[in-house]
C-alpha positions in Angstrom: 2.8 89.1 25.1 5.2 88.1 27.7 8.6 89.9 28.7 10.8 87.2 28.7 11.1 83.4 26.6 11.4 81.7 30.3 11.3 82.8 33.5 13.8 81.2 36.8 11.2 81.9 39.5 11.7 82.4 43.2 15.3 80.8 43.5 17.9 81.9 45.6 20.1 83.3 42.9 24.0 82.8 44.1 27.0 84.2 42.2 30.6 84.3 43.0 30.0 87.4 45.5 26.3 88.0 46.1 23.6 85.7 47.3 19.7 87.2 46.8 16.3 85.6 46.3 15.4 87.3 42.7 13.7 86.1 39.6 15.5 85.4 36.0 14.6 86.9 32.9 15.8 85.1 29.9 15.4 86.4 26.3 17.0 84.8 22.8 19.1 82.9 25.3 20.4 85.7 27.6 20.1 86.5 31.0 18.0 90.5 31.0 16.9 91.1 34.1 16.9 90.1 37.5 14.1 91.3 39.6 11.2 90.6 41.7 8.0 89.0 40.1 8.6 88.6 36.2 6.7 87.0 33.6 7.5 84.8 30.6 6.3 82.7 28.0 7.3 79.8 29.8 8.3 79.4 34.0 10.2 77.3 36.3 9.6 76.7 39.8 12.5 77.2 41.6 11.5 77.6 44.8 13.6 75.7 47.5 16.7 75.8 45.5 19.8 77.9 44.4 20.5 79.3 41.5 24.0 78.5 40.1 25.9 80.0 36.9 26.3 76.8 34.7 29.3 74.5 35.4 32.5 76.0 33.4 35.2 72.9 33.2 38.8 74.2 31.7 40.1 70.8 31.4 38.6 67.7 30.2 39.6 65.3 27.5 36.2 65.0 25.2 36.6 62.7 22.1 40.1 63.6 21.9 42.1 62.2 18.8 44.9 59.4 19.1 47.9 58.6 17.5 47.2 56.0 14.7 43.6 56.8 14.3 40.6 57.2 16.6 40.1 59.0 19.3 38.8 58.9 23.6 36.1 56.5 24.2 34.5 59.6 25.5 32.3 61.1 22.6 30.9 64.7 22.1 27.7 63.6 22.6 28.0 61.4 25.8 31.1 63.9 27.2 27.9 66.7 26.6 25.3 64.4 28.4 27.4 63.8 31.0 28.1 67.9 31.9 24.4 68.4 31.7 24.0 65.4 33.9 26.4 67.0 36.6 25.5 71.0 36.0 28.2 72.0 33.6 27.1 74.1 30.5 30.9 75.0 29.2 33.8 72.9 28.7 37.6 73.6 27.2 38.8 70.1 25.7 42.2 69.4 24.1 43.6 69.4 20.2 46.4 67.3 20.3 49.8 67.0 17.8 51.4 64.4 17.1 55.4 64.0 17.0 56.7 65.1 13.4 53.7 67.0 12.7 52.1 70.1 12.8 49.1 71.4 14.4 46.6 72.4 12.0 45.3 69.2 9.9 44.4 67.8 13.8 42.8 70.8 14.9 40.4 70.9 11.8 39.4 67.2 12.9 38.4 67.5 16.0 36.7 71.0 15.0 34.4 68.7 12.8 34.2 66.0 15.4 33.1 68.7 18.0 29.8 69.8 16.1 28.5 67.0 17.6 28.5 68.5 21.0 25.6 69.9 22.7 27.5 71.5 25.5 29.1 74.8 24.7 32.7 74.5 24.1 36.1 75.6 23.4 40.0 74.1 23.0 43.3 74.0 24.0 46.2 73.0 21.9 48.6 70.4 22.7 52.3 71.4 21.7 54.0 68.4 22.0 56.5 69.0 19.1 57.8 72.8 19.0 59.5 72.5 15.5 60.1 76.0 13.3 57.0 75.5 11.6 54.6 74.9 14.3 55.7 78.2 17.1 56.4 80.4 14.2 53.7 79.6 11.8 51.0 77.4 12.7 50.7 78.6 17.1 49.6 82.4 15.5 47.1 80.6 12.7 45.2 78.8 15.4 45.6 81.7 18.4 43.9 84.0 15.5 41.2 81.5 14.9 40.1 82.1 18.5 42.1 78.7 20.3 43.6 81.0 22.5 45.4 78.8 25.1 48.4 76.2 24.7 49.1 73.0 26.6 52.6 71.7 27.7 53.4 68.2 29.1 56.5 68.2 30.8 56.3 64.3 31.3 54.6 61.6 29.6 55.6 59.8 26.0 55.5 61.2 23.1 53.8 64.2 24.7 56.8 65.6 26.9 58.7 68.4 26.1 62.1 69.1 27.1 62.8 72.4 28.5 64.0 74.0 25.4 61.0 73.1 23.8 58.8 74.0 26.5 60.4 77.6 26.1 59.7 77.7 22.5 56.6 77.7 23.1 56.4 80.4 26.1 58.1 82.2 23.4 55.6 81.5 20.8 52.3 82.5 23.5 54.0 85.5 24.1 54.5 86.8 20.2 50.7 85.6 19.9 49.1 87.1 22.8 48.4 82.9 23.9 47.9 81.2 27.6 50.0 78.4 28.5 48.8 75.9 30.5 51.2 72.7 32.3 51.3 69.4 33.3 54.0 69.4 35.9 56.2 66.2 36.8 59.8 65.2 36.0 60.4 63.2 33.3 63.4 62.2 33.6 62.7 61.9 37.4 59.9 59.7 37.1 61.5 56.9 34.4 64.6 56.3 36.6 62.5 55.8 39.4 60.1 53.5 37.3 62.8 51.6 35.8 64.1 50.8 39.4 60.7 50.2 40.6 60.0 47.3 37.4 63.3 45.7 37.9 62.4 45.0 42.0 59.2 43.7 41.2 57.1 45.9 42.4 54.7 46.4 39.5 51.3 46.6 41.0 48.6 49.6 40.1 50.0 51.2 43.7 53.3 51.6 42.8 52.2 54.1 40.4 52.1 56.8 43.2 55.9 55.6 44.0 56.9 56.5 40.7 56.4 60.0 41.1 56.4 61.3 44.6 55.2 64.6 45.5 59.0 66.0 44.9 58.9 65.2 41.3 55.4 67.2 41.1 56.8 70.0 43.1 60.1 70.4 41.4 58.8 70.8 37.8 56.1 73.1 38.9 59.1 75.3 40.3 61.4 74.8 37.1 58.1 75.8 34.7 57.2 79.3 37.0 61.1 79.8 36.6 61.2 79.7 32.6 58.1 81.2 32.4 59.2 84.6 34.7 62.9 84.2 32.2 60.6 84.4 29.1 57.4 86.9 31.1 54.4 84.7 29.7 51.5 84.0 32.4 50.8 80.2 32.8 48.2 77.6 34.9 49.4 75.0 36.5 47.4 71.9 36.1 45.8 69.4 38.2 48.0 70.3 41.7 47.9 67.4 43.9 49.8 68.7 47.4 49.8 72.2 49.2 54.4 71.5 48.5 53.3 72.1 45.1 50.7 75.0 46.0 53.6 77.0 47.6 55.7 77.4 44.5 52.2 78.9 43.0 52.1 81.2 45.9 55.8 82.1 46.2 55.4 83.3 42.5 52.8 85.0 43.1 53.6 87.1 46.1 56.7 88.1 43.1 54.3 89.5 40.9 54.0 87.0 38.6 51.2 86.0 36.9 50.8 82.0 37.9 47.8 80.6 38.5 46.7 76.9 39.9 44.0 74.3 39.5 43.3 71.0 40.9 40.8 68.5 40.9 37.9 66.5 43.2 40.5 63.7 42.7 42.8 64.9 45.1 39.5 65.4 47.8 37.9 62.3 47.9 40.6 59.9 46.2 44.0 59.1 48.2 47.1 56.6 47.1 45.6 53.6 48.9 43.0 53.1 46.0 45.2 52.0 44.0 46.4 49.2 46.5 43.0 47.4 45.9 42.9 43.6 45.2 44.3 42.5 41.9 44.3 45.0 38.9 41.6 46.9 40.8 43.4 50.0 41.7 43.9 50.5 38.1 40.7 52.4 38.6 42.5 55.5 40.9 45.2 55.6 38.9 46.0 59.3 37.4 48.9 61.6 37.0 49.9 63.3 39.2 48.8 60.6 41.9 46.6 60.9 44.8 48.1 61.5 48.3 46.5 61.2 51.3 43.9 62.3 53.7 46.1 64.7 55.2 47.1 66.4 51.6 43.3 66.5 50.6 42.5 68.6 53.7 45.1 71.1 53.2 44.4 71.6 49.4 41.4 73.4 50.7 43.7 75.7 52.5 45.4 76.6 49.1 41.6 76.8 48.0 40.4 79.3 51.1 43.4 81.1 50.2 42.8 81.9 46.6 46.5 80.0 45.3 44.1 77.1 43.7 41.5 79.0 42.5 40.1 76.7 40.1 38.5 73.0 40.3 37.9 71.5 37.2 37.5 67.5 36.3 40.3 66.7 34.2 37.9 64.1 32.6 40.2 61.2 30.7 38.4 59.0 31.0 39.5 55.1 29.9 36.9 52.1 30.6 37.9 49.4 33.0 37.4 46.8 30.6 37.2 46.9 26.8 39.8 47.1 23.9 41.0 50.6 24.9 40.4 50.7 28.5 42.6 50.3 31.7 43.5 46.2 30.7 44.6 47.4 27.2 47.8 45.6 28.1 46.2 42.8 30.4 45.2 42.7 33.6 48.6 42.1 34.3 50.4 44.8 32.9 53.0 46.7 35.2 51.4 50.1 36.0 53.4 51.8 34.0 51.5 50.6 30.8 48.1 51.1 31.9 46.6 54.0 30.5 46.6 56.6 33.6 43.1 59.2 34.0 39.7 58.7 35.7 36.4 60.0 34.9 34.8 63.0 36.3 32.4 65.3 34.4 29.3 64.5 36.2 31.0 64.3 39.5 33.0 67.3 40.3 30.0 70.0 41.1 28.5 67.4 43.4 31.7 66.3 44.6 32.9 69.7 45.4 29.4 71.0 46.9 29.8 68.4 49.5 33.1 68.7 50.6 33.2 72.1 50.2 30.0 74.0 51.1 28.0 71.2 52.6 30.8 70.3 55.4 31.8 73.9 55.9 35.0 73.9 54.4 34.1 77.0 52.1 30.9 79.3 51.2 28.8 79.2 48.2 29.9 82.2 46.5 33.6 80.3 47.1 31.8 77.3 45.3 30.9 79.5 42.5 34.4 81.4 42.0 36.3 77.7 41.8 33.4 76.2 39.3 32.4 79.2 36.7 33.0 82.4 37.7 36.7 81.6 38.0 37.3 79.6 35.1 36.0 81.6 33.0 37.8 84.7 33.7 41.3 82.9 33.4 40.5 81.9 30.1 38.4 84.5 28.5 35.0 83.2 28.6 34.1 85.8 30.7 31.6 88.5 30.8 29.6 85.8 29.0 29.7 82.6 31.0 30.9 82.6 34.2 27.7 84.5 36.1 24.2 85.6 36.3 23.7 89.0 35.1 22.4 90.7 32.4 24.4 90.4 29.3 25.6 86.7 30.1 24.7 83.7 28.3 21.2 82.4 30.1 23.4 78.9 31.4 22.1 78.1 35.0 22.1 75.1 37.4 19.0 74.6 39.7 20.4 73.0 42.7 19.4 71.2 45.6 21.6 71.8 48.2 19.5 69.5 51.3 19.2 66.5 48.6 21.7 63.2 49.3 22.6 61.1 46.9 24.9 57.6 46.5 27.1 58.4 43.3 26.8 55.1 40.9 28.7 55.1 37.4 24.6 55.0 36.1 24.3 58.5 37.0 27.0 60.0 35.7 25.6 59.2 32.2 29.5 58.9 31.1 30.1 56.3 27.9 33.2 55.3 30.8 32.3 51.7 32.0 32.9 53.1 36.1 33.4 56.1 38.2 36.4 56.1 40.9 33.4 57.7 43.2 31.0 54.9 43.2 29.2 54.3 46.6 30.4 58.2 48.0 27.2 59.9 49.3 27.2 64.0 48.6 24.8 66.7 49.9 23.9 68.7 47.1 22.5 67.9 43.6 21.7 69.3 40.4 17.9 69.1 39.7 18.2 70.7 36.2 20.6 72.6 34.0 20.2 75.2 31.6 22.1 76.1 29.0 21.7 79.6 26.7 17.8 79.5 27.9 16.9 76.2 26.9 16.6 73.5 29.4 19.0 70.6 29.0 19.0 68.5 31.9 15.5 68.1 34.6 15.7 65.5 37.3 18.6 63.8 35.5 16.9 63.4 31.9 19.4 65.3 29.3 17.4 66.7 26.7 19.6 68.2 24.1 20.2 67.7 20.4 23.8 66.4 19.2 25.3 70.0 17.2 23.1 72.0 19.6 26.5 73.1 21.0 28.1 76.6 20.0 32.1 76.6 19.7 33.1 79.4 21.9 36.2 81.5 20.3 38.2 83.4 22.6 40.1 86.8 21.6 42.4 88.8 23.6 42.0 89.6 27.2 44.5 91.8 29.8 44.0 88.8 32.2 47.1 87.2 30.5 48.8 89.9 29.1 52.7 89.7 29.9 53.6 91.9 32.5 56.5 93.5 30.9 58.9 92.9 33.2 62.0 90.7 31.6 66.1 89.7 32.6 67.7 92.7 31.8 64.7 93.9 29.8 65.8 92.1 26.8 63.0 89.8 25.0 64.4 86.7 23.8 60.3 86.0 22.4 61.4 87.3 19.3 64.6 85.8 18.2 64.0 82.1 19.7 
């Protein structure tokens, strides 16, 4: 009888800080040993290839539900196909609220929507209305049911929250032992400069960048770390576009505090000039916060080597090109400021990042790693189970070619999204196949999983985001407010 259900054979097994040639044991979906020549029911050849912990992405927009009825174009089971595709195993998508009402009645939705997925996955919950019932009541409900991180828009209608708001719900993650997690731009900032902007005529996709300059970005990034120190609960800053922005993160953190920051292959490969393509053609590029340019995209990986962004995800919202909810929703005339904003990127971001990253010398592979999985699923309690390869984890695994080119094409991104912002950018690096809790998923671009083959991944409480105790005057507002 053999030791293991499947044995990873002669890879070169790479985690956030080793690199070794070893063999993988896998039993009932779990990695059990790591050692020279093992035996198992059933084998795979890796020779020739690393061995990567399965892609964990904190923030993508899967299936997501809409005011009015619907939801994303993006389905569980094509937003699943699509990770495999690329090398991700573990995803945290977003329950939203609509304004007026609570929280729970759209959670249970997209809970039943979800067991469709075949990719293992978790949630965040959007606050975007912080009323008595919802930070009091409903934020502990959903925190107990193992949602264990909170989103915040601080721009964007209906989902912006003022700043009293956004401090109700610091508030609120404190009392429930929560993360908070921010989208960071000026609202206020960026519709006065939009509404001068429309009324010059200048409505174009590019303009979208103009409407919310790097200032705006770094600004609320500084005013969020600010009422998060006054009420001591830790929070991620989303999607950072420009090292400006990076240097609040790191100012806050040489204080003690416990910010953290992310951004995205976007703000590599992507710059403002996309979106001044011909015609309605930049609507493509077009997400929030914008691209910059060349110059900011090389010195994010300075904020990267230096550990202030120390996660990449995809920030997957993804809206077709053409179609009845896509980026010409509103014509392919419409002023940017009513075309839907978000690109696609679920598939891309490993191979993007590979490239740019470990392929052109920018950073290592254990670096690669830390930013991808190991990373991400620290910071939001995923971790000792997915995140690595050791004993004990879950058996999720990329086999990866790191010599093999390939020409990106919207075809192999396997996304239901009608284009990909990358199309025609050639990266070194590729997953061959993916593996997720033992069982193979994804060989020489063929996903092979079962819709509902997905486990929902619930998240308890972890010291990583524990307040640090430290308040004004020592006095907790948290638990009057």
């Amino acid at each position: 009888m053999a030791d293991y259900d499947l044995v990873v054979r002669g890879g070169t097994v790479v985690t956030a800080a080793d690199t070794m040639r070893a063999d993988i044991g896998i039993r009932d979906g779990r990695i059990v040993a790591l050692a020279g020549r093992l035996e198992g029911a059933e084998t795979i050849d890796a020779g020739g290839l690393l061995v990567l912990p399965g892609g964990v992405d904190t923030h993508c927009h899967i299936e997501q539900l809409q005011e009015g009825g619907g939801a994303d174009e993006e389905s569980w089971t094509t937003g699943s196909t699509a990770c495999f595709a690329g090398g991700t195993t573990s995803v945290i998508t977003f329950s939203t609220q609509f304004k007026g009402h609570g929280i729970l009645e759209p959670l249970a939705e997209y809970r039943r929507r979800a067991q469709q997925a075949m990719v293992d996955y978790s949630f965040h919950q959007i606050i975007t209305d912080a009323s008595d019932e919802v930070v009091w009541r409903q934020i502990p409900d959903v925190v107990a049911s193992g949602v264990r991180s909170l989103k915040v828009f601080l721009t964007y209608d209906p989902l912006h929250l003022d700043d009293r708001g956004f401090l109700r719900v610091l508030a609120a993650a404190r009392r429930s032992g929560a993360f908070v997690t921010v989208h960071c731009e000026n609202y206020e900032a960026i519709n006065w400069r939009t509404e001068a902007l429309l009324k010059d005529g200048r409505t174009a996709p590019k303009y979208h960048a103009w409407a919310r300059p790097r200032m705006i970005e770094r600004e609320a990034t500084h005013r969020a770390i600010a009422l998060a120190e006054l009420v001591d609960q830790p929070i991620q800053i989303f999607h950072v576009s420009c090292s400006e922005v990076a240097d609040e993160i790191a100012r806050a953190r040489a204080r003690g505090l416990k910010v953290w920051g992310e951004t995205c292959p976007q703000y590599f490969v992507l710059s403002a000039s996309d979106m001044d393509r011909p015609g309605f053609e930049g609507a493509k590029f077009m997400c929030s916060p914008a691209p910059r340019t060349a110059a900011d995209s090389e010195a994010l990986w300075n904020d990267i080597r230096a550990g202030t962004l120390d996660i990449v995800s995809s920030d997957h919202s993804g809206w077709s090109y053409d179609g009845a909810r896509g980026k010409k929703v509103n014509g392919a005339d419409a002023n940017f400021r009513d075309i839907p904003n978000g690109v696609p990127g679920l598939a891309a971001r490993l191979p993007i990042l590979f490239s740019e990253g470990v392929a052109k010398g920018r950073i290592d592979v254990n670096q690669f790693v830390r930013i991808t999985a190991t990373n991400p699923a620290r910071l939001f309690g995923l971790y000792p189970r997915k995140g690595s390869i050791a004993p004990g984890f879950d058996a999720d695994l990329v086999l990866w070619d790191p010599a093999r080119k390939t020409t990106l094409t919207n075809a192999l991104m396997q996304h239901v999204i009608d284009y990909t912002p990358y199309e025609g950018i050639e990266v070194t690096g590729w997953p061959v196949a993916t593996i997720r809790r033992g069982a193979v998923v994804m060989r020489d671009g063929h996903v092979q999983a079962e819709p509902g083959s997905g486990t929902f991944l619930a998240r308890g409480g972890y010291d990583m985001i524990k307040p640090r105790g430290v308040l004004p005057d020592g006095f907790d507002a948290s638990r009057f407010a």
